[in-house]
N, C-alpha and C positions, 0 to 999 in steps of 0.2 A: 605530377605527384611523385614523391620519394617515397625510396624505399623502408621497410619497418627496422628499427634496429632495436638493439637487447635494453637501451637504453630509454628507447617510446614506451617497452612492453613494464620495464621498470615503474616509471614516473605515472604512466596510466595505470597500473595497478594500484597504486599510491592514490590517484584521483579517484580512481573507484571505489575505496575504503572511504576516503572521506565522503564520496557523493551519497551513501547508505548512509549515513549519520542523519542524512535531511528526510529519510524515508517516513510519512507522516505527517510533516513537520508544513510543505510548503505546497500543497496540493491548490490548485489543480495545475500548477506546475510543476515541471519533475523536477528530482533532486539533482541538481546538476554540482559537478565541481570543477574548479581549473586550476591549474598551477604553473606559477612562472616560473621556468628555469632559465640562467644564465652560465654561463660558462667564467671560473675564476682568472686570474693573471695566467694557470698550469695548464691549461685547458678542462676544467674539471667540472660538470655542469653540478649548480649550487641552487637550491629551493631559495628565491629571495620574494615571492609571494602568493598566497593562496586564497583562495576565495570560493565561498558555496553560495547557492541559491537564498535570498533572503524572502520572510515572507513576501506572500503575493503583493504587488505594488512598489516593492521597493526592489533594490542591487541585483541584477544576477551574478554567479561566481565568475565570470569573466571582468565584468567592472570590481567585485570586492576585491580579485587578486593582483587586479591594476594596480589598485589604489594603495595595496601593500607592497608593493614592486616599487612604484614611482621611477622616478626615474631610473632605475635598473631596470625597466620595462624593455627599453628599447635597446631592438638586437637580439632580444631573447627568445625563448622559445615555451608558448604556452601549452599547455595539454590541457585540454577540456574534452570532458565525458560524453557531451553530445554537441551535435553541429550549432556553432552559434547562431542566433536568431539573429535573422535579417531585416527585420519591420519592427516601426514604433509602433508599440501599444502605451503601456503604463509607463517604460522605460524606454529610453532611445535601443539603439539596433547594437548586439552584443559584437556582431561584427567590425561594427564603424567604429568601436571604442578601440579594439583591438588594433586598426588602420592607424589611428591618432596615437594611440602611444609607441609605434615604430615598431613593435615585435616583429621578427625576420621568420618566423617559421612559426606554424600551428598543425599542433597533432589532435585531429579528433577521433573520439570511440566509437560511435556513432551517430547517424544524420537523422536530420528531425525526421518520425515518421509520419508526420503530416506530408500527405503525397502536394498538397499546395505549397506547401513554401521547405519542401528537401530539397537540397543543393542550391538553393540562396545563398545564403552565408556564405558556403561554402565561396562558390560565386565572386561573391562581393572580396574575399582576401585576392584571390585568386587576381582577379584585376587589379589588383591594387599592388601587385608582383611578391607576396605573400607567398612562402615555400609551404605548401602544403601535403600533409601526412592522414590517411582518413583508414579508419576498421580496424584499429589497434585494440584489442581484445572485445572485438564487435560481441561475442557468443554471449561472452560474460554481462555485457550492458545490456543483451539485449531482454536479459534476464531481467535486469534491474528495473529495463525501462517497460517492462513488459504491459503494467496497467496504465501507462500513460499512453505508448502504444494503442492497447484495447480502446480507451477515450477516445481515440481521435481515430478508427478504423473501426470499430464497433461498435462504437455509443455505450460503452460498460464498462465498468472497471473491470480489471481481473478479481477472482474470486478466490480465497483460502479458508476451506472449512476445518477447522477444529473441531473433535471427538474425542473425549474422555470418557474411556468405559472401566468399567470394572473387569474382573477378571473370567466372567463369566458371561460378558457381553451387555451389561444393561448400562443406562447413565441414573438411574434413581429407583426409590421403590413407593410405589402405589400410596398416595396419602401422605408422603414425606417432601414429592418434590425431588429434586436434585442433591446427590450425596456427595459429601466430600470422596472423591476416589485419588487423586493427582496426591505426590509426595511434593514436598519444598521443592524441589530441584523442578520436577515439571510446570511447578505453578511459577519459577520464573520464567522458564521458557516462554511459557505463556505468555506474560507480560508482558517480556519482548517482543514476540508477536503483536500484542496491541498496540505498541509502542511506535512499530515500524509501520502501522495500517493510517489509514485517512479516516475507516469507517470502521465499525464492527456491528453486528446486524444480529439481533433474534425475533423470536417471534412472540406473540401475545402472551402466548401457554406461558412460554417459559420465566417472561416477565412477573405474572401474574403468581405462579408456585415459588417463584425463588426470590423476587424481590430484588434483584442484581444492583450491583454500581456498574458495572465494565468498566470500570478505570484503569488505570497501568498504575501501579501502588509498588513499582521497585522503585528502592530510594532513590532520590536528585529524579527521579522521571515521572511524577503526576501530572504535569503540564504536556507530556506527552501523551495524554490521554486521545482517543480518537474520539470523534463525534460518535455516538451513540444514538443506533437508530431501531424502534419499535414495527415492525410488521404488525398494525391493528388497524382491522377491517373494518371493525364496526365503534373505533375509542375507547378501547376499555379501560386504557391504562388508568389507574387510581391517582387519584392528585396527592396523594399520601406518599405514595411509591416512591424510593430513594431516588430513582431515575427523575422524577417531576422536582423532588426536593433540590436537587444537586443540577439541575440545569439552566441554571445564570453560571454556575461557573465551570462545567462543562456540557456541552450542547447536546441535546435532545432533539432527534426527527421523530414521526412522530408517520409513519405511510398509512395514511388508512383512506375506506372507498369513497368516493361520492356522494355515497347514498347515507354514511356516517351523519348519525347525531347531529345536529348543528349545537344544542346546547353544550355537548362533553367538548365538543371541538370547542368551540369559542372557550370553556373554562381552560384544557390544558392549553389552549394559545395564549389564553391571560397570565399563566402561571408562569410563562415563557417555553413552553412547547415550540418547536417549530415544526407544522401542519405543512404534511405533503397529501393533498387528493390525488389517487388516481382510480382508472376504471378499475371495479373490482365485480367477481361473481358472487354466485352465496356460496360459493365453496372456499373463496380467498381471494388472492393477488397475485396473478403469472409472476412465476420468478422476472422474467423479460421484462415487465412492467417498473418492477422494483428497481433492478440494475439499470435500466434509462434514466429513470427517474432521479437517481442518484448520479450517472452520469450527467447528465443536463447542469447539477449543480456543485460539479467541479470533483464529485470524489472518482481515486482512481484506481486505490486499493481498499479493498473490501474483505473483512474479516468475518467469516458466517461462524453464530457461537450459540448455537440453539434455538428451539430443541428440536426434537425427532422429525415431527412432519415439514418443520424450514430444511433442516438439512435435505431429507427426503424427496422433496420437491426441488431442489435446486440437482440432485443429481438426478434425478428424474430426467429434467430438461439438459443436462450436458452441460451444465453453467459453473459446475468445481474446474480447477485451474489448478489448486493445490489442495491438499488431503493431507493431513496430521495425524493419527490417532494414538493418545498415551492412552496404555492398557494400565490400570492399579496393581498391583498384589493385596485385593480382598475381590469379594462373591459378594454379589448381595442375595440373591439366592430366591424366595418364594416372592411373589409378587414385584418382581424387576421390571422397570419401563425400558424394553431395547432401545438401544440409540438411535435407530432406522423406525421409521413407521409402517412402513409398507417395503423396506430391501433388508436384504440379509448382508450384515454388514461383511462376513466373509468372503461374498459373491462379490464385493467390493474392493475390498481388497485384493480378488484374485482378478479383477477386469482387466481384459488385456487393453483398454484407453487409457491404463494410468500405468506409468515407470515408477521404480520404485526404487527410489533416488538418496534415500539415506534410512536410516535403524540403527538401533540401537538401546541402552539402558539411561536411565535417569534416575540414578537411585535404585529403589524397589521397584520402578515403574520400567514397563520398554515404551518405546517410540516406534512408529514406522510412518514416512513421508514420503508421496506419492504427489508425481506430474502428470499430468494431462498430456500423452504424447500428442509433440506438435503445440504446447501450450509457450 
């Protein structure tokens, strides 16, 4: 292995901007980027191709940034954000393509964390007398890669809860449902967040009083919408529901128990629902149950968007990862639904399991975002 130089930390940052672009996008594989660099007639190393994750089944960024390269491939030097895959599945081996077009050197960010096949790839250049570069801003990727990680070491995706409260602690008031609290500025951020998620996740209640789309509705980004998935135990959701109406063209899950209806089940699977069973009590659905279940079927980031007793229950069981909450500048005042069902969302914010990793304003609105030390 060779040393790190100012010029890897360069060109990997560069890949890592691009690799977040694919966040959402390419699940249940991770966003991966690479980029060819060669060196000009001056010795000046020159971007001559680049390449991301395509959906599932088709290019990874190592074959898309080949085939932008071409023959300037060889001799060059690729950066790619995680270790190339070694084994055909859908696509031949990200490695072997890299051997065939003669590149002399590969830096990577990080190594698959699937403990069965890390340091293959790697591996395979390495024989192949491939000058290899590995943990060029490892910390940062590992950020990146963090729910892809959890999939393949946990059976979960990583978890990010969203809370928008009013100024006086509640998310709505009694008989209204859900109030607008969030200024412009925080409802894009939002969007963005949904933007970069695989999944976003509420519960019945919340379905049911507010009628939601979950879409990401900032412009050029509705196709970046995430699957959209309902917590109901026993099928309530309404075939009426924007969520049933709008899902032929973006997807509806749909987790409810065993012991669920069969008729409500069969209509929303006619309607194009797609029906997840799992064990459930009379009380609900184990958070654990839900995030498997969703793991099993490729998501890897997961976006929790209400209301109180989903949120409640997933911090209950240690399963937040990440914690948002934009405060409004309004009260709602007599009859407020807190945003916690059963915690104090201050206690929450002061828990020493979570870091507290950025804040700030949004307009009239503050932010404060919190890690899960150790997440």
């Amino acid at each position: 292995m060779s040393s790190i130089t100012e010029t890897d930390n360069r060109f990997m940052a560069a890949a890592e901007r691009l690799a977040r672009r694919g966040l959402g996008r390419v699940w249940p594989n991770p966003a991966v980027a690479a980029l060819i660099v060669q060196e000009n007639s001056e010795g000046v190393p020159v971007l001559v191709g680049r390449g991301v994750t395509s959906r599932p089944g088709m290019a990874h960024a190592e074959v898309n940034a080949l085939t932008q390269a071409g023959e300037l491939a060889k001799g060059a030097t690729c950066y790619v954000t995680l270790e190339p895959c070694s084994h055909y599945g859908r696509t031949p081996p990200c490695s072997l393509a890299l051997i065939e077009a003669g590149v002399s050197r590969v830096v990577v960010g990080m190594m698959d964390p699937n403990p069965r096949v890390s340091g293959r790839g790697v591996g395979m250049l390495q024989d192949a007398g491939i000058e290899l570069v590995t943990g060029v801003r490892e910390r940062a990727l590992k950020d990146l890669y963090r729910g892809f990680t959890y999939r393949q070491r946990r059976h979960r995706p990583s978890v990010f809860l969203k809370l928008a409260v009013s100024k006086d602690g509640f998310i709505g008031r009694e008989g209204e449902g859900q109030i607008k609290i969030s200024g412009p500025i925080s409802m894009r951020m939002v969007h963005g967040f949904r933007a970069a998620s695989d999944a976003i996740l509420v519960g019945i209640g919340t379905a049911l009083a507010d009628d939601p789309q979950l879409t990401c509705r900032l412009p050029g980004l509705h196709a970046r919408s995430p699957v959209r998935v309902v917590v109901d135990r026993q099928a309530r959701l309404p075939l009426m529901s924007k969520l049933v109406r709008t899902c032929v063209d973006v997807p509806v899950w749909l987790v409810c128990g065993n012991a669920a209806d069969a008729d409500k089940v069969n209509a929303l699977a006619a309607a194009g629902v797609n029906i997840i069973r799992v064990p459930a009590t009379q009380t609900g659905i184990d958070p654990d149950v839900i995030l498997s279940a969703l793991a099993t079927r490729g998501i890897t980031r997961l976006m929790v968007e209400g209301g109180a007793r989903l949120a409640s229950s997933f911090l209950n069981a240690g399963l937040i990862d990440d914690l948002c909450v934009v405060t409004g500048d309004m009260e709602i005042g007599e009859g407020g639904i807190p945003a916690l069902h059963d915690l104090d969302l201050a206690n929450v914010l002061t828990d020493p399991q979570f870091a507290r990793i950025g804040a700030g304003y949004l307009g009239a609105d503050r932010y404060t975002y919190l890690r899960k030390s150790g997440a």
